[in-house]
C-alpha positions in Angstrom: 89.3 18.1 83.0 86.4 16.3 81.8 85.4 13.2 83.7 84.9 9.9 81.2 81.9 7.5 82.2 82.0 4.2 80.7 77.7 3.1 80.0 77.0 -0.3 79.7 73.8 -1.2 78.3 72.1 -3.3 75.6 69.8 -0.8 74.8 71.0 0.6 71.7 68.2 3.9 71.9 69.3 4.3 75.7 72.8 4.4 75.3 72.5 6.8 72.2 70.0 9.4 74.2 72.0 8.9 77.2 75.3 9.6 75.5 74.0 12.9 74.0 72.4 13.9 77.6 75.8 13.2 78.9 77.8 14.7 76.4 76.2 18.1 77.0 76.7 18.2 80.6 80.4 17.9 79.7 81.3 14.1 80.5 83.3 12.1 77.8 81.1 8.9 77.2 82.8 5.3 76.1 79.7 2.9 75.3 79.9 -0.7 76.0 76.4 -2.7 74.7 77.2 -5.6 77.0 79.0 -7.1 80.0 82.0 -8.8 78.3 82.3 -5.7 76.0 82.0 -3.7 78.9 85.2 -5.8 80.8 87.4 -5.4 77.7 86.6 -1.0 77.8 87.1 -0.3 81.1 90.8 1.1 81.8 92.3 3.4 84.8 90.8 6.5 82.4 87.3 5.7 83.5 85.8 8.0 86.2 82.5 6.2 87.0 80.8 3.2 85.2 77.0 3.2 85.0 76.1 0.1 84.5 72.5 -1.8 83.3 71.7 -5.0 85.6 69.4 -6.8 82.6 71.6 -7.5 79.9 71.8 -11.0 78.7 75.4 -12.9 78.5 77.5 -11.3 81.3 74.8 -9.5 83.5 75.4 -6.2 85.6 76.2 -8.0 88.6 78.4 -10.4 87.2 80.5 -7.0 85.5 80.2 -5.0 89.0 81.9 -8.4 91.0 84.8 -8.6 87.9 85.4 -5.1 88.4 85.2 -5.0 92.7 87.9 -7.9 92.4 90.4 -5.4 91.1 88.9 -1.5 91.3 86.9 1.1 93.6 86.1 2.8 90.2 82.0 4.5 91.2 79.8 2.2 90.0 76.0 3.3 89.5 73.5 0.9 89.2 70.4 1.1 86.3 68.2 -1.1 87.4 63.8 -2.2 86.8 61.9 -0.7 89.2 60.6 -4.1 90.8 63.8 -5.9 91.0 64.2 -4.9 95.0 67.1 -8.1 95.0 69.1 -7.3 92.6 69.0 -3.5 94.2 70.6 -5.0 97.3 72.7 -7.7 95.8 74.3 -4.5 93.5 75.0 -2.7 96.6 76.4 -5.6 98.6 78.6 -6.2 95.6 80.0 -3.0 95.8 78.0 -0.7 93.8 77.8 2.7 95.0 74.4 4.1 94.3 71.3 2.7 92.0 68.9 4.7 89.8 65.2 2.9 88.6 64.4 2.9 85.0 63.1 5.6 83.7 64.6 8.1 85.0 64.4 11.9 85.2 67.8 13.0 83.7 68.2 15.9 86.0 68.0 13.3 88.7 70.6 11.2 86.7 73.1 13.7 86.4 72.9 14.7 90.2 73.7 11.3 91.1 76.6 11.1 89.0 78.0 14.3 90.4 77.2 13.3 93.7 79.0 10.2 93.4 82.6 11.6 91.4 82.1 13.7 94.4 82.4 11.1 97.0 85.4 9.8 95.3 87.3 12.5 94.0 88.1 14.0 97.6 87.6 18.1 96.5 90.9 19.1 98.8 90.1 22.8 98.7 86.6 23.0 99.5 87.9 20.4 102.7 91.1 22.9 103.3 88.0 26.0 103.9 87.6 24.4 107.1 90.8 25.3 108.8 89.4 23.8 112.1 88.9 20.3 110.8 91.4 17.6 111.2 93.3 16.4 108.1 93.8 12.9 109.9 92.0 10.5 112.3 93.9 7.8 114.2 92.0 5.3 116.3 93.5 2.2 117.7 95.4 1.7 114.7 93.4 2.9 112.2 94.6 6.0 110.1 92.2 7.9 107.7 94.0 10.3 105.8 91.2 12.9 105.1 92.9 14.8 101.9 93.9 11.8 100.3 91.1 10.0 100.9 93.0 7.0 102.4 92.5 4.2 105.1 95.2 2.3 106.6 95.1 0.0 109.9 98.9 -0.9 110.8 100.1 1.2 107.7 98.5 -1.8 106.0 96.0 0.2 103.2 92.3 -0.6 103.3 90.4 -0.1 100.1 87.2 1.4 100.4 85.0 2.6 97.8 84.1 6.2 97.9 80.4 5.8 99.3 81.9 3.9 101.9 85.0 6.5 103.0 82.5 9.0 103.5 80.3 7.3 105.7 83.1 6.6 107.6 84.5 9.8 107.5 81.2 11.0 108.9 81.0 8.8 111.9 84.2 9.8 112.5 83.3 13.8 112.6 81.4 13.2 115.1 83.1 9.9 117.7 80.9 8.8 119.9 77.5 10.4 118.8 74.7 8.7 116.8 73.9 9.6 113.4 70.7 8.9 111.9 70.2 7.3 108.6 68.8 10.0 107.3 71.8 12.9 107.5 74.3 9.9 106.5 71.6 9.3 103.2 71.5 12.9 102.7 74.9 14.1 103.3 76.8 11.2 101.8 74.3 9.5 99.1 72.4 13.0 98.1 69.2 11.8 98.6 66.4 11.9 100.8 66.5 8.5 103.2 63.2 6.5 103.0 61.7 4.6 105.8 62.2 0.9 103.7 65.8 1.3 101.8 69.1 -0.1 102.9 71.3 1.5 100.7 73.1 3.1 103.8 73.1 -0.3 105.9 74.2 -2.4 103.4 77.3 0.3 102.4 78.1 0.3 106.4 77.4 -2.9 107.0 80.4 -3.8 103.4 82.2 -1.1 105.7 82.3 -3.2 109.1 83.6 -6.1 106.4 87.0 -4.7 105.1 87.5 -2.9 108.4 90.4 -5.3 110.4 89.4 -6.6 114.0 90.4 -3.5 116.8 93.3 -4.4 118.9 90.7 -3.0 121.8 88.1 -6.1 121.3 85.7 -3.3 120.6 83.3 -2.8 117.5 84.4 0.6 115.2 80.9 1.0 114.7 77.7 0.7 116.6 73.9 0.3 115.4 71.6 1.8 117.4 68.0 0.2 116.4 65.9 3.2 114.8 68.4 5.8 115.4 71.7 5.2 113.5 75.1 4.4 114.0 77.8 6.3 116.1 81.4 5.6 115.7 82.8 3.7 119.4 85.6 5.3 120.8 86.2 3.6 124.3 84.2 1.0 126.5 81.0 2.9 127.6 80.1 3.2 123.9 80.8 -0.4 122.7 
């Protein structure tokens, strides 16, 4: 089944191109030419939004907060090459991943994929791997792998897909660091670079809707210039 992506952008030669690009990698494309048109589109249909910061009236950010209030629908970021701020505020906010105007298509369309990835949870390229766990538990916590589901208490967590996958990560491997660069590279599908914060600011929204441990302890460590490692007991917190 195709996958619908709802654009949002004032740019009325953008949107046209990018619809066309889209439509011939097989997405169905709904076009919204600003924020408040944008609001009024999006339904549960909608796989992933991609969504222009600039746009006057109801800006990006201002959409991306309407929509966090209610959805984890993928949100992708388009966003001016100098505007470093509104890069971080996007991904504070929620969004999962950010691409700089212009573009390179190819690169566009393999950060799309990457992110309907992350949140539609492939269940039979994870059933391969007969030897890995289909659950976690951890003082309460419960992270149903398959159906990509959090619960602490049976009380359900919503996480965005960027950040289940980091957490399913850490939690691969309890206990052991691991770097910024495999989490960029294995969760975000891109190379990590020595000045972003796209993976602290998604673990650091991750720590946030995470409850308090009954154990007093931390679910997840930093470790200054190495990573993070999920805590498991005492010696680690």
């Amino acid at each position: 089944m195709n996958k619908k992506l709802l654009l949002v952008d004032d740019d009325l030669e953008i949107t046209a191109l990018l619809k066309e690009l889209l439509e011939l990698e097989g997405f169905t494309v709904e076009i919204a030419y600003n924020g408040a048109e944008a609001l009024t589109k999006f339904n549960h249909s909608i796989d992933l939004v991609l969504l222009d910061i600039m746009m006057p009236d109801t800006n990006g950010l201002s959409v991306l907060t309407q929509l966090r209030a209610k959805y984890t629908v993928p949100v992708i970021l388009l966003t001016a090459k100098d505007n470093d701020l509104d890069k971080i505020i996007g991904l504070e906010l929620g969004a999962d991943d950010y691409i700089i105007k212009p573009f390179n298509d190819r690169e566009l369309v393999a950060r799309i994929r990457a992110t309907l990835r992350r949140r539609h949870w492939d269940s039979s390229s994870s059933q391969q791997d007969d030897a890995a766990p289909a659950e976690y538990q951890v003082d309460g916590l419960k992270v149903n792998v398959r159906q990509q589901a959090v619960y602490f208490d049976s009380k359900y967590i919503e996480l965005t897909g960027t950040e289940f996958q980091i957490l399913l990560k850490l939690l691969e491997q309890p206990g052991n660091i691991i770097s910024r660069d495999m989490l960029s590279e294995s969760v975000l599908g891109k190379e990590f670079l020595p000045f972003a914060r796209s993976i602290d600011v998604h673990v650091s929204n991750l720590r946030k809707k995470l409850p308090p441990r009954k154990d007093g302890l931390p679910w997840i460590k930093t470790l200054r210039s190495k990573g993070y490692l999920f805590v498991i007991d005492k010696d680690f917190g």
